[in-house]
N, C-alpha and C positions, 0 to 999 in steps of 0.2 A: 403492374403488368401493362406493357403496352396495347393501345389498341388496336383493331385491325380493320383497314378501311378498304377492300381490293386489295387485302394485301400490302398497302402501302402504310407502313409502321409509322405511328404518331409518335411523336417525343415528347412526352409528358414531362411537367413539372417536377417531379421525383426522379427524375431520371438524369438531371441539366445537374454539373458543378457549378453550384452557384456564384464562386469566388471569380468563377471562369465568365459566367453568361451575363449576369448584369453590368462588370466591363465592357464588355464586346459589345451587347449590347448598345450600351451608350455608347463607344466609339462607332458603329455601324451608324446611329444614329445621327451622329455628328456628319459622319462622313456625306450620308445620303442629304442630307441637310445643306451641306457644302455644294454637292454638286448639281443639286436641284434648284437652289435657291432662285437662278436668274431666270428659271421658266417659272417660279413660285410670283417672281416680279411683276413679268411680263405677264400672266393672267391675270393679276390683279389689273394690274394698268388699264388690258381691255374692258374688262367686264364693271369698269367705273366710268364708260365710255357713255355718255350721254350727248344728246344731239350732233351736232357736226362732229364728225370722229378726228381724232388726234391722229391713230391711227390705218392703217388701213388692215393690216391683218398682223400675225406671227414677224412674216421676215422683215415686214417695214417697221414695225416696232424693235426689232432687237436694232436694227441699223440707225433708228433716229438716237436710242439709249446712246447706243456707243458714241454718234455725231456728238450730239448733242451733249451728254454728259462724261464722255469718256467711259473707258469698263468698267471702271469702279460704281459707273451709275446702275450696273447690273446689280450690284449687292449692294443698293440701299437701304440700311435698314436692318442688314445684317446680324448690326453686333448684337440686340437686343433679341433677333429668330435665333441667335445661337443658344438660347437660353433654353430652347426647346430639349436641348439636351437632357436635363435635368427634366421636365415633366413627362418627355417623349420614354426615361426608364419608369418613371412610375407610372404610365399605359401597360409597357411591357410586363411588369411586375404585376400588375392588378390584373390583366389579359391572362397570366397564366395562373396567379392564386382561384379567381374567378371558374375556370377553365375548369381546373380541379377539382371546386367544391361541387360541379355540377357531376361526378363519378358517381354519388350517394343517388342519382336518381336514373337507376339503369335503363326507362324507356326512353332517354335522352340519346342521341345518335352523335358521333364526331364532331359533324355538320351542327347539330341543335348548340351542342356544347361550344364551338367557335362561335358561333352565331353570338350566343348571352355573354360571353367571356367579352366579345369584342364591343357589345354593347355597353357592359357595366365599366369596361375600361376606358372606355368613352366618357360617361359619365362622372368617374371621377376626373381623369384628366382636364375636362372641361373648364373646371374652378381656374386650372394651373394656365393652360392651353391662352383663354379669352383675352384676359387683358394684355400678354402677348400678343397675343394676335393683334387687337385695336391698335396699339404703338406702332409694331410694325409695317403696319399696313398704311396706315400715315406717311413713313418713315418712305415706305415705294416709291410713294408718290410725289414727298415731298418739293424734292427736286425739279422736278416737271413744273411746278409754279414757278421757279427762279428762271427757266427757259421760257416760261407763260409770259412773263414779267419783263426779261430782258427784251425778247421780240415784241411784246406792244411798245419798247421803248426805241429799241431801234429802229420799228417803223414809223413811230412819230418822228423821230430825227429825220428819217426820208422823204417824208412827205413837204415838211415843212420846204426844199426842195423842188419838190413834182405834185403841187398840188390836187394833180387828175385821178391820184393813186387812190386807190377804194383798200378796204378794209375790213374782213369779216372776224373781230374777235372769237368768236364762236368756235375757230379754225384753232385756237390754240386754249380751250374752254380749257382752265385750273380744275386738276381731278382729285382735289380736297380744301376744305376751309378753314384750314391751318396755317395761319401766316406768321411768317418766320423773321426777327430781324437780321441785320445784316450778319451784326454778330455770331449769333445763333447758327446761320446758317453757314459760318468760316468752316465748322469742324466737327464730326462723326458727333462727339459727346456734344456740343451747343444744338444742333438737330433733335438729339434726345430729350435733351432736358425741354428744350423748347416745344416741342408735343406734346410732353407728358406737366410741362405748367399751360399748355391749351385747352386739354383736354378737363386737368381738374377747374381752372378757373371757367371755361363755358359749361361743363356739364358735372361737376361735382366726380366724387369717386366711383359713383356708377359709370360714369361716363367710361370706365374704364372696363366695363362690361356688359358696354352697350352690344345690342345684338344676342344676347348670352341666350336667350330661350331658342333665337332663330339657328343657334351655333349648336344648341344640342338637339334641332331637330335635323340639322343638319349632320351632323360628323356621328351621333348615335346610331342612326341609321348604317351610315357610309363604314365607321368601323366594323357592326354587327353582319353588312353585305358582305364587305372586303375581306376577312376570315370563313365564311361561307362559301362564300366561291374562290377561296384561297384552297381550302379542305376538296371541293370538291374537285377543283382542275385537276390537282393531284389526283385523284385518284384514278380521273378520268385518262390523263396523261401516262398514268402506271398501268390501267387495263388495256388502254390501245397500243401501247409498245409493247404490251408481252402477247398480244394478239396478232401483230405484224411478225415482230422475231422469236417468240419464246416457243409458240403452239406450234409452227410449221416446222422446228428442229426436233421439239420431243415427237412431234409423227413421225418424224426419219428415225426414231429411236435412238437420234444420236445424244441426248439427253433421259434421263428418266422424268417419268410423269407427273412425278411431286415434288420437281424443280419451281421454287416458288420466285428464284431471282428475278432481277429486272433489268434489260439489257439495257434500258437508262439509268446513270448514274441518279442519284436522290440529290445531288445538289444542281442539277441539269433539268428534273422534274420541277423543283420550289423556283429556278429562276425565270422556268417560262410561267408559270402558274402564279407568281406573284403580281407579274404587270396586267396578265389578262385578268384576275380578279378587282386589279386599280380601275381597266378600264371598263369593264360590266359594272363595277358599284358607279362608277362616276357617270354614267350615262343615266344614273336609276336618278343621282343625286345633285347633278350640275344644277337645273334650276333656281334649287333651295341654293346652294354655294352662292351662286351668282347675289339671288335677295341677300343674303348674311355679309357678305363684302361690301353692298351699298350701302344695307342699314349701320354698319360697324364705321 
């Protein structure tokens, strides 16, 4: 039986066509993966930002990517985040098995029950999530060395030239210490493999999950927020819309009083209530991201 939150109907786990939802599922996940990716880049990029900045904020780093590497430099790194597909269904699937088992304990609230669903599915996901994550993140950056690399070369050739010319490498500081040979770095898959033979020959196969305690104090949290105030927006967003338009019609009597509809549609509700629960958890949780990106 469904729950009832303000009146705003939860969709339980027994209630979803399965054959239907963890397709879609993974295709939403895909999709949202797709079109996020090059803001996925571009924070990376910043918050690896040490000493003199490469960048100076958001629009001067999307404009050097595109100069500098063309658009494809926006989805560096890609082929290997698309793999999230596949861990990002068994979040969803654990989030709602999870979700469920917590019904058997009735002083548990919507809210409580989002909360440990998003937590535990964090927790598994983490194993699948990490060493994704390390490659990829490589993978952002890597790039930005071969423009690191190419401009101390082209300003040596200048100088040689105009002796007077000064020079602060600093101004183009490499935001990983993954070096690539030429090879390697011709083609999507030679980038790959070339990280992932850096990664095990400097740091062994931990190296590949490296950060991993820092990544579940991180995303643990940030899932178990982001379903909490995911739960709540909604509900919050269903009792102020029927407070503005539901209450002042049924006092006209032009409605009856135990009209329980919602003059917001429910998929109008979940898509403002989705982003404002991203960005209340990630205000809670930047910090910690920020350490887990350096340490990784």
């Amino acid at each position: 039986m469904p729950n009832d939150r303000g009146n705003f109907e939860v969709v339980e786990l027994s209630m979803l066509k399965k054959h239907m939802f963890f397709p879609l599922s993974g295709l939403g996940n895909f999709t949202a993966q797709t079109v996020l990716y090059p803001f996925v880049l571009l924070r990376t990029r910043l918050q690896l930002q040490e000493g003199a900045q490469v960048y100076r904020g958001l629009v001067h780093a999307i404009s050097s990517v595109v100069k500098e590497e063309g658009f494809r430099g926006l989805y560096s790194g890609y082929l290997i985040r698309s793999l999230h597909i596949f861990s990002g269904t068994i979040y969803v699937s654990t989030y709602e098995v999870a979700r469920q088992a917590c019904t058997v304990f009735p002083a548990l609230s919507p809210v409580h029950r989002s909360f440990v669903g998003g937590a535990v599915a964090s927790c598994v996901a983490q194993s699948f999530f990490v060493p994704i994550d390390v490659i990829s993140q490589h993978l952002m950056v890597v790039n930005r060395n071969r423009v690191h690399a190419a401009m101390v070369s082209n300003f040596d050739s200048i100088k040689k030239r105009n002796p007077n010319l000064s020079f602060n490498s600093n101004h183009f500081h490499p935001l990983t210490p993954v070096q690539l040979t030429q090879k390697e770095m011709s083609s999507n898959w030679g980038r790959l493999r070339g990280v992932i033979r850096y990664i095990k020959q400097t740091h062994g196969l931990q190296g590949f999950y490296k950060g991993y305690v820092i990544s579940m104090c991180t995303f643990v949290p940030s899932s178990a927020l982001w379903w909490s105030f995911y739960d709540k927006f909604c509900s919050l967003i269903h009792f102020i819309s029927k407070k503005i338009w539901v209450e002042p019609i049924q006092d006209s009597i032009v409605l009856s009083s135990n009209n329980e509809s919602s003059p917001v549609p429910r998929l109008i509700i979940q898509l403002i209530s989705a982003p404002l629960a991203g960005v209340s958890s990630a205000i809670i949780v930047n910090p910690l991201d920020v350490a887990r990106v350096r340490m990784q």
